[in-house]
PASEBA-1860 file (N, C-alpha, C; in nm, 3 decimals):
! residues 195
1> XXXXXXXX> 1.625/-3.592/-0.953/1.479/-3.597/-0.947/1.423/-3.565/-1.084 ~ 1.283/-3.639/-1.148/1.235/-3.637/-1.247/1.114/-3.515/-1.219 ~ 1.163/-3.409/-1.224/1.037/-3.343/-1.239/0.980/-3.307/-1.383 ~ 1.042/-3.322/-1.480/0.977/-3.340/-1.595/0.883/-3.399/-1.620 ~ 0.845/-3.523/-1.560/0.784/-3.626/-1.577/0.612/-3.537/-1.535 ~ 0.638/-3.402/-1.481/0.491/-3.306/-1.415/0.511/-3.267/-1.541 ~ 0.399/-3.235/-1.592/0.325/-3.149/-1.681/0.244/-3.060/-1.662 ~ 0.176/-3.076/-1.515/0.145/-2.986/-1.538/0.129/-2.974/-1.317
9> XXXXXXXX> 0.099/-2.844/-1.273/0.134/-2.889/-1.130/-0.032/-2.824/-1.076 ~ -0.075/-2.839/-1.009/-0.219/-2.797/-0.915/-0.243/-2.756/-0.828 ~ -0.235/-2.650/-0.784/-0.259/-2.627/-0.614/-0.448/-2.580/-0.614 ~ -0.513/-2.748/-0.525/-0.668/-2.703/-0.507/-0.704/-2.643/-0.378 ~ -0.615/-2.511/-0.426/-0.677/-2.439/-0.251/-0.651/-2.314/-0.321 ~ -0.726/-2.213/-0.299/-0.700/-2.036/-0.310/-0.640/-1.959/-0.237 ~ -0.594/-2.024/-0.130/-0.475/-1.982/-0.050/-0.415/-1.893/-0.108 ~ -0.364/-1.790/-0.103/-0.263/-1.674/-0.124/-0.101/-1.713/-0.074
17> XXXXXXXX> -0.114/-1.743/0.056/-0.015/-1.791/0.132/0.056/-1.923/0.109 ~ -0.051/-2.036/0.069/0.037/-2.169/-0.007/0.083/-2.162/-0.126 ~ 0.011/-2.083/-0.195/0.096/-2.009/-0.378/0.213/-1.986/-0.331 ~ 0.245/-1.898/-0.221/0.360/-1.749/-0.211/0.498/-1.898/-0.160 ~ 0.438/-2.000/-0.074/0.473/-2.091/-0.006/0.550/-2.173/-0.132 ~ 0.513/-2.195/-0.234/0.530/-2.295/-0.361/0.637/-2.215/-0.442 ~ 0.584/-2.054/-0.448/0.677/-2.002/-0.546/0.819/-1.975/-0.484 ~ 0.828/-1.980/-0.303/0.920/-1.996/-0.303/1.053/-2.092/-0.289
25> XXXXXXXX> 0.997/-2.188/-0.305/1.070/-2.347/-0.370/1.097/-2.318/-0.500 ~ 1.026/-2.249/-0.614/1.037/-2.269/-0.734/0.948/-2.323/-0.821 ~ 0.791/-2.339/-0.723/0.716/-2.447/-0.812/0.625/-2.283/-0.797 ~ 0.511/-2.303/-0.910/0.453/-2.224/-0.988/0.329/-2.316/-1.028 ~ 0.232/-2.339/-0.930/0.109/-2.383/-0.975/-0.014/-2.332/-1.014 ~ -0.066/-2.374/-1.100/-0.184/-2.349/-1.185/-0.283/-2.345/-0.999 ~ -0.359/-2.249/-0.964/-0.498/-2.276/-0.914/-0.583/-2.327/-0.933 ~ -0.672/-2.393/-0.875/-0.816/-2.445/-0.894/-0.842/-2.515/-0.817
33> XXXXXXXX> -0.933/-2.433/-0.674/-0.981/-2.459/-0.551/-1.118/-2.557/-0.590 ~ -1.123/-2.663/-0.463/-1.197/-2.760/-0.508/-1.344/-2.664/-0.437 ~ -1.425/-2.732/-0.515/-1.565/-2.677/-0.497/-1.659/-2.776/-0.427 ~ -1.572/-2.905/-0.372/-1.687/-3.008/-0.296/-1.694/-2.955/-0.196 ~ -1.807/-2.966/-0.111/-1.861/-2.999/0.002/-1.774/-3.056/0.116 ~ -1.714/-2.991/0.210/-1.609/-3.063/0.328/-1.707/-3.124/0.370 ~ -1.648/-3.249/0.394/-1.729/-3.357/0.509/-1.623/-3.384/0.651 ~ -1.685/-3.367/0.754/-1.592/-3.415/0.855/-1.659/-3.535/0.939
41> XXXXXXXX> -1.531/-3.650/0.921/-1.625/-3.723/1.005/-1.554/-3.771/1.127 ~ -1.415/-3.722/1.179/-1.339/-3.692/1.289/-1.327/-3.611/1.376 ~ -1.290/-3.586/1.524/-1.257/-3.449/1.556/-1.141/-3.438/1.600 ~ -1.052/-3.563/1.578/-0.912/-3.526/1.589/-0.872/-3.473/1.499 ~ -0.774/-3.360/1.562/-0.674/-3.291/1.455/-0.633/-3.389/1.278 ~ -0.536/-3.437/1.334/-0.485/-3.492/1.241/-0.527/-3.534/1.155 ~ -0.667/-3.637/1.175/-0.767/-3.707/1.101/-0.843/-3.600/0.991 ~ -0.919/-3.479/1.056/-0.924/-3.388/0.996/-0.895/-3.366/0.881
49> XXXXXXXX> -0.718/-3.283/0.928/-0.685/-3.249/0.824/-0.634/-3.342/0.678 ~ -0.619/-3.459/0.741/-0.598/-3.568/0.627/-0.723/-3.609/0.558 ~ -0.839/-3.607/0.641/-0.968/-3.579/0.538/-0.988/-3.532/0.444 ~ -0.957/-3.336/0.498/-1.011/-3.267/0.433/-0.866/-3.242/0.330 ~ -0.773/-3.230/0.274/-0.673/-3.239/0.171/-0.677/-3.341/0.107 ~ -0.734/-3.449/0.158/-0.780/-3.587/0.028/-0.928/-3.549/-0.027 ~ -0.961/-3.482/0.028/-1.142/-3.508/-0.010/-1.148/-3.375/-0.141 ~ -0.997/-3.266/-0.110/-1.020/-3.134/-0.190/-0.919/-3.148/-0.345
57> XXXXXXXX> -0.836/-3.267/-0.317/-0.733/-3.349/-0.372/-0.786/-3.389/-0.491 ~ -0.887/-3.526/-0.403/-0.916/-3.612/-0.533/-1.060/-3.552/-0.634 ~ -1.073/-3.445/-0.553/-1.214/-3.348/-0.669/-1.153/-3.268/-0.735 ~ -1.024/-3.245/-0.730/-0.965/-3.194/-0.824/-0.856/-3.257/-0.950 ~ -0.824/-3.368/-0.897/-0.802/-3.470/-0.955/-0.884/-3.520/-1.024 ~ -0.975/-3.528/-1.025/-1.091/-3.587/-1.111/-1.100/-3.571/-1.242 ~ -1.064/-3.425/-1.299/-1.061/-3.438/-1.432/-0.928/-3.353/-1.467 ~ -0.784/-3.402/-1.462/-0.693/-3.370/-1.484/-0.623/-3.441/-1.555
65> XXXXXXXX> -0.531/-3.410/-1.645/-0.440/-3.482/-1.745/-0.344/-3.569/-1.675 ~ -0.302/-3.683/-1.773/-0.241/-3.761/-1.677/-0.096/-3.639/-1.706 ~ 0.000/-3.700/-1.623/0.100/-3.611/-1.637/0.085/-3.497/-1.469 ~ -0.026/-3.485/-1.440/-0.065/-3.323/-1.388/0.010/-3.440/-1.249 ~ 0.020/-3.284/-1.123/0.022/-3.353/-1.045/-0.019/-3.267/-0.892 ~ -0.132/-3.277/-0.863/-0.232/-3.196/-0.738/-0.220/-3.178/-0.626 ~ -0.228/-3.091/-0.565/-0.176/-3.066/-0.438/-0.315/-3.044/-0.329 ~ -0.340/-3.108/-0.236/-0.429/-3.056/-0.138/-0.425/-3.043/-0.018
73> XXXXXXXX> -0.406/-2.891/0.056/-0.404/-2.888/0.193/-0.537/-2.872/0.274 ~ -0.476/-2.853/0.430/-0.598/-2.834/0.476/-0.490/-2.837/0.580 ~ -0.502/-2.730/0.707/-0.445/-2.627/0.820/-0.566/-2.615/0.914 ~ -0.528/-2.619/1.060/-0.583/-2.635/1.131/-0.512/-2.600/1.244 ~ -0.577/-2.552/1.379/-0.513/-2.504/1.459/-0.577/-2.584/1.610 ~ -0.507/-2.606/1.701/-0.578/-2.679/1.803/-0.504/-2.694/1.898 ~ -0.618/-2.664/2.006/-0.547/-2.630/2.141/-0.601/-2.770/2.252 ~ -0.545/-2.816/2.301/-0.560/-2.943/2.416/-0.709/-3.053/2.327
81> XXXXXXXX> -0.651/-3.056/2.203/-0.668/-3.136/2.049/-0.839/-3.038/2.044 ~ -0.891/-2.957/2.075/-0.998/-2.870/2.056/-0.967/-2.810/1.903 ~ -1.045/-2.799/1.811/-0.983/-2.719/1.689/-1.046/-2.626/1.660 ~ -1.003/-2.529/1.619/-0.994/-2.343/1.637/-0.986/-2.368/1.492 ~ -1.113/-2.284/1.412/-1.145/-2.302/1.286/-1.127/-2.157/1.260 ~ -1.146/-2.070/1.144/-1.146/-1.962/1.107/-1.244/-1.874/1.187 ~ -1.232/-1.777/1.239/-1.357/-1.698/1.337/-1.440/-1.641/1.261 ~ -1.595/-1.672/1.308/-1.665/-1.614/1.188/-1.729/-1.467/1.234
89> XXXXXXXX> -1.642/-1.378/1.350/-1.674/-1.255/1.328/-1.541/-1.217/1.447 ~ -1.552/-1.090/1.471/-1.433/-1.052/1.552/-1.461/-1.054/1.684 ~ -1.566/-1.099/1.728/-1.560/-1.144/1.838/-1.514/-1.282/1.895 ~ -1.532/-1.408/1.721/-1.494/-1.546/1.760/-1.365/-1.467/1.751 ~ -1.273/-1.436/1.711/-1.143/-1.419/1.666/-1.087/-1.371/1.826 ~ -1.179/-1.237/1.903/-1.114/-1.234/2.011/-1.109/-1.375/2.123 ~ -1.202/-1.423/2.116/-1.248/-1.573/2.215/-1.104/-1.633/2.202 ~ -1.067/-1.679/2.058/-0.958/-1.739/2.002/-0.833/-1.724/2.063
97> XXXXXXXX> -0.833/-1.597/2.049/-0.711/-1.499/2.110/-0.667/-1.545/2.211 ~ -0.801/-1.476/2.305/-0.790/-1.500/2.483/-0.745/-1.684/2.477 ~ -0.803/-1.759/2.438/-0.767/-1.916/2.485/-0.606/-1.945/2.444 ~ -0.570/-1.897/2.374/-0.458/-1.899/2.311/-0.297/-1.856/2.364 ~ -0.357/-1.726/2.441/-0.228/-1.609/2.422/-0.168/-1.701/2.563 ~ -0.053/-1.682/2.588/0.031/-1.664/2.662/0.047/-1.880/2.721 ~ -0.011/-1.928/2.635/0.015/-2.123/2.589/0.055/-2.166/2.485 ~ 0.013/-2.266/2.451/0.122/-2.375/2.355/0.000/-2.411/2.313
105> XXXXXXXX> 0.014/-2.450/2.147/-0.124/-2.492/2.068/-0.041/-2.583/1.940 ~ -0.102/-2.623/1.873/-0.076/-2.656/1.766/-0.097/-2.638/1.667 ~ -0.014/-2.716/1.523/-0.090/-2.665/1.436/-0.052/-2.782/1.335 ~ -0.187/-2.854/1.227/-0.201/-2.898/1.198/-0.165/-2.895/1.033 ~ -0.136/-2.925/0.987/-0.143/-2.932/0.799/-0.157/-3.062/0.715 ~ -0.269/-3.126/0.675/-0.228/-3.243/0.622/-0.262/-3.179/0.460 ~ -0.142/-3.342/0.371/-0.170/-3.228/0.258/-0.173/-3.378/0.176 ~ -0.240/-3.335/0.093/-0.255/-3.476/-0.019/-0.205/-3.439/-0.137
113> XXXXXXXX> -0.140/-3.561/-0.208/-0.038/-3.564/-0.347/-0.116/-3.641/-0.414 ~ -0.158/-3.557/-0.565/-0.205/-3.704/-0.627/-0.154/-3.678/-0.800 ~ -0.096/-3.770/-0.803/-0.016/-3.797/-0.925/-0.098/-3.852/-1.026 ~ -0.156/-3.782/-1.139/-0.219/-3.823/-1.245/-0.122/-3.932/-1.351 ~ -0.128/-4.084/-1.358/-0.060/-4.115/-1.437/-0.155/-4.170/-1.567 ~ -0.083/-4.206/-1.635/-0.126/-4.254/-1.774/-0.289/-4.339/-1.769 ~ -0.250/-4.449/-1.657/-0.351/-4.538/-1.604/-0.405/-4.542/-1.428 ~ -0.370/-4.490/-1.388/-0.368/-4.459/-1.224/-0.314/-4.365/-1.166
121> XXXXXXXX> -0.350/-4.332/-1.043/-0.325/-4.241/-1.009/-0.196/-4.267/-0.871 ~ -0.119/-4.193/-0.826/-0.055/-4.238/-0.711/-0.101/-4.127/-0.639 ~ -0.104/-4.153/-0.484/-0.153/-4.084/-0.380/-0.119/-4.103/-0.278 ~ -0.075/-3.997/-0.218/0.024/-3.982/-0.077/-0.015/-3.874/-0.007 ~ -0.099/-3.904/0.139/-0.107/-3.806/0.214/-0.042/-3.792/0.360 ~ 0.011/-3.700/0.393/0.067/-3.704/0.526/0.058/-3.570/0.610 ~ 0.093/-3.589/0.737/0.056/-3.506/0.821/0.200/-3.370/0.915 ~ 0.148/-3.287/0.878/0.266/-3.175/0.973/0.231/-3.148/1.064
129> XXXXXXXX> 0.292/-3.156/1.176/0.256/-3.102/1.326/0.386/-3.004/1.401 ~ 0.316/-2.878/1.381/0.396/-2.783/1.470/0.325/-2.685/1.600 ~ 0.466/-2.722/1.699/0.375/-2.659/1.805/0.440/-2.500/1.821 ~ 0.367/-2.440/1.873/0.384/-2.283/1.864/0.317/-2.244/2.018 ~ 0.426/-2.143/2.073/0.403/-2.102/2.185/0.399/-1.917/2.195 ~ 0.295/-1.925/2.262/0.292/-1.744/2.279/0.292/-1.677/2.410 ~ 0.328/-1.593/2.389/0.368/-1.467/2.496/0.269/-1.413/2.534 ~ 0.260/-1.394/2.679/0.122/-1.356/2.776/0.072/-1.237/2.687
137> XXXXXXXX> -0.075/-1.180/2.633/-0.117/-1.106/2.558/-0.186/-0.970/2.659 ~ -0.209/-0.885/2.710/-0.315/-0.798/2.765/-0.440/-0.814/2.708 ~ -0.507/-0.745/2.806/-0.655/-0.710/2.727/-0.687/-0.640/2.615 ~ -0.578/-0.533/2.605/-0.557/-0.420/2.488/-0.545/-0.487/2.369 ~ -0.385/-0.565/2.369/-0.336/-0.603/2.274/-0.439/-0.759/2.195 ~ -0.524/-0.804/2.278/-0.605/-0.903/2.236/-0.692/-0.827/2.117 ~ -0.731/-0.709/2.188/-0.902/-0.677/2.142/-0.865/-0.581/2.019 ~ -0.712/-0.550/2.029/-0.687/-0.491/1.911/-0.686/-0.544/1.817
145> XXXXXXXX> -0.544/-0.697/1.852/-0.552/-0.772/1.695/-0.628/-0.814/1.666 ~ -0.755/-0.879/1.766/-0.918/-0.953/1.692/-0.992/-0.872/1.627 ~ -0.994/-0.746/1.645/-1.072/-0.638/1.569/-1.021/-0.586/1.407 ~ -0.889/-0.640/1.409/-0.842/-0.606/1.279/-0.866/-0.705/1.196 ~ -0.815/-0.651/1.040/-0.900/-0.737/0.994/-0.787/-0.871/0.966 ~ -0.676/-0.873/0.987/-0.557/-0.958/0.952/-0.632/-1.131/1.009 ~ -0.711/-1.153/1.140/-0.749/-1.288/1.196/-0.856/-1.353/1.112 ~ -0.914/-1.296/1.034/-1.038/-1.281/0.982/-1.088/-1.410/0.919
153> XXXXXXXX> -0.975/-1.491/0.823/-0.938/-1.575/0.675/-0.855/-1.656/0.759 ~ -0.815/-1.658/0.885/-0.739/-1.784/0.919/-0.791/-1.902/1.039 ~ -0.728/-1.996/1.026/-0.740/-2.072/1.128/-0.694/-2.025/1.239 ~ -0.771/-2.070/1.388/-0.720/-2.034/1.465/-0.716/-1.852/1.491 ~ -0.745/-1.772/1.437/-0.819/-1.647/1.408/-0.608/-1.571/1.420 ~ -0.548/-1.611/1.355/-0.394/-1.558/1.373/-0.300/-1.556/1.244 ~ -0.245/-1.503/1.247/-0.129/-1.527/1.071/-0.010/-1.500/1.152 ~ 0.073/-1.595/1.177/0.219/-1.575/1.208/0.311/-1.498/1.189
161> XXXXXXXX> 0.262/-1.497/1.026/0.379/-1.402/0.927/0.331/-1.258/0.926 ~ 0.228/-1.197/1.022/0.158/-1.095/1.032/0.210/-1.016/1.149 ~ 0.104/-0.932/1.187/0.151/-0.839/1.317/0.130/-0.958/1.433 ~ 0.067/-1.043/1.417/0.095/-1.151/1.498/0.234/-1.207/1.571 ~ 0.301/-1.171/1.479/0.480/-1.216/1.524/0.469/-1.191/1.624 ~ 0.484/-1.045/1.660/0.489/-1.013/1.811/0.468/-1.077/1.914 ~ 0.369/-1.178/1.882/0.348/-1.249/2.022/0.398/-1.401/2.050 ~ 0.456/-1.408/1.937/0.497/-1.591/1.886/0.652/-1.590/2.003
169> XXXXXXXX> 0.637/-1.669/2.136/0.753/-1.717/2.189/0.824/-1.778/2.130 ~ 0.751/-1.884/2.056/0.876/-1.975/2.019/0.809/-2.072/1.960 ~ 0.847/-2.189/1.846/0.798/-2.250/1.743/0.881/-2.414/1.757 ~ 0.796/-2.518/1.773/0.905/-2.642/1.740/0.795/-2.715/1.609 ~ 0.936/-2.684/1.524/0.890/-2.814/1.426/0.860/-2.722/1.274 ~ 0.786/-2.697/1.155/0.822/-2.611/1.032/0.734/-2.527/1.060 ~ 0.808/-2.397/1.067/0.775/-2.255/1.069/0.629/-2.222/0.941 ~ 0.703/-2.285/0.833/0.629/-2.234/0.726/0.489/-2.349/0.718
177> XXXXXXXX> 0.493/-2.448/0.782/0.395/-2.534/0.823/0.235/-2.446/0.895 ~ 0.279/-2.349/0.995/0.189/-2.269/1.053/0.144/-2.132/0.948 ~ 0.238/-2.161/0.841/0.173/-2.034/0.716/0.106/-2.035/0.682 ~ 0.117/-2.236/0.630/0.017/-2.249/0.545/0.019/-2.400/0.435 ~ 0.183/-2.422/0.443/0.217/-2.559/0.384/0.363/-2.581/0.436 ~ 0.400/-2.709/0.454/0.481/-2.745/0.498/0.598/-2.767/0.370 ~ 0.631/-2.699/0.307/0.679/-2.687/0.130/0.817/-2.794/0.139 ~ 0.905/-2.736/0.253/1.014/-2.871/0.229/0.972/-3.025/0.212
185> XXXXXXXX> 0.898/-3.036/0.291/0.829/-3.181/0.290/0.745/-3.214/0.197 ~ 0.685/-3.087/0.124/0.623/-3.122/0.009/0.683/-3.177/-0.128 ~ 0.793/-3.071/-0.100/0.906/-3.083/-0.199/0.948/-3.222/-0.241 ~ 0.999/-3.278/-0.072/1.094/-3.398/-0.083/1.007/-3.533/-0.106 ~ 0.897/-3.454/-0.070/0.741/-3.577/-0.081/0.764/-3.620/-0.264 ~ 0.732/-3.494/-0.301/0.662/-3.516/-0.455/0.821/-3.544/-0.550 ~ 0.915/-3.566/-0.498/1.099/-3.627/-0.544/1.024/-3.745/-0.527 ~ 1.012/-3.790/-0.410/0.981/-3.950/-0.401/0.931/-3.983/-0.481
193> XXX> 0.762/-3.934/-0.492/0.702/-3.983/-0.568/0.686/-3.978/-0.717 ~ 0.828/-3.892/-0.783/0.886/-3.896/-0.890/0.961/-3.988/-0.949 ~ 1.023/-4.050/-0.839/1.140/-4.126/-0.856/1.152/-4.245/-0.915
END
């Protein structure tokens, strides 16, 4: 694989968790979260998130060296295709909870590649779908984790890799997909589009 051929690499999201996600592949990207305006003009999952990682993609792409090469996600969580956005206080976060605990949901990641070349750009977006199942929750254990502050910053009002574990039955399809990026596939994505 030609990864030389990057000069320089982009992740347009402030994510904490897709950095931590990158560095542990080995890639080490420059930040710089896009500042447009999300537009949604779907309410399927999938569509969504392939929207919104092209739309955060190519505004960051916009004024990058050729050589560079940009990364844009966008994570999403959704239950009987309903989508569970970040809770905007701890009460959405408990709502979240309760619909959630003790079923099967999904989880969404689409992520856009865009390859700055000399004269054009190449661009590849695709979609991760993992389903995740949880363990019947109490009333206690709901109103505890929604009140903390760990649901706060995520989709779906949950962090996997958090005190959340506890309740995760069981996972089909990339673990690290429900983190935050689906990194193997990113990996083997941006080989291709080296090649």
């Amino acid at each position: 694989m030609d990864m030389k051929q990057m000069k320089k690499l982009v992740l347009a999201s402030a994510s904490p968790r897709r950095r931590e996600l990158l560095a542990q592949i080995g890639l080490t990207p420059l930040i710089e979260p896009s500042t447009l305006e999300e537009k949604v003009t779907s309410s399927i999952p999938e569509a969504v998130v392939s929207e919104l990682s092209s739309q955060k993609a190519q505004d960051v792409a916009k004024h990058q060296e050729p050589g560079t090469l940009v990364i844009g996600a966008d994570t999403v969580v959704a239950m009987d295709q309903q989508i569970l956005l970040k809770p905007v206080s701890h009460e959405d976060a408990y709502r979240m909870i309760s619909m959630l605990q003790g079923r099967n949901h999904q989880v969404y990641t689409g992520v856009t590649l865009i390859y700055c070349g000399q004269t054009e750009k190449k661009v590849k977006t695709f979609v991760e779908k993992t389903d995740v199942t949880l363990y019947p929750m109490s009333e206690e254990e709901i109103k505890t984790y929604a009140f903390s502050e760990e649901p706060m910053d995520k989709a779906g009002a949950y962090g996997i890799q958090g005190n959340f574990a506890a309740f995760v039955k069981g996972i089909d399809g990339d673990y690290n997909n429900v983190v935050g990026l689906p990194v193997g596939r990113v990996f083997q994505e941006i080989k291709g589009m080296l090649e």
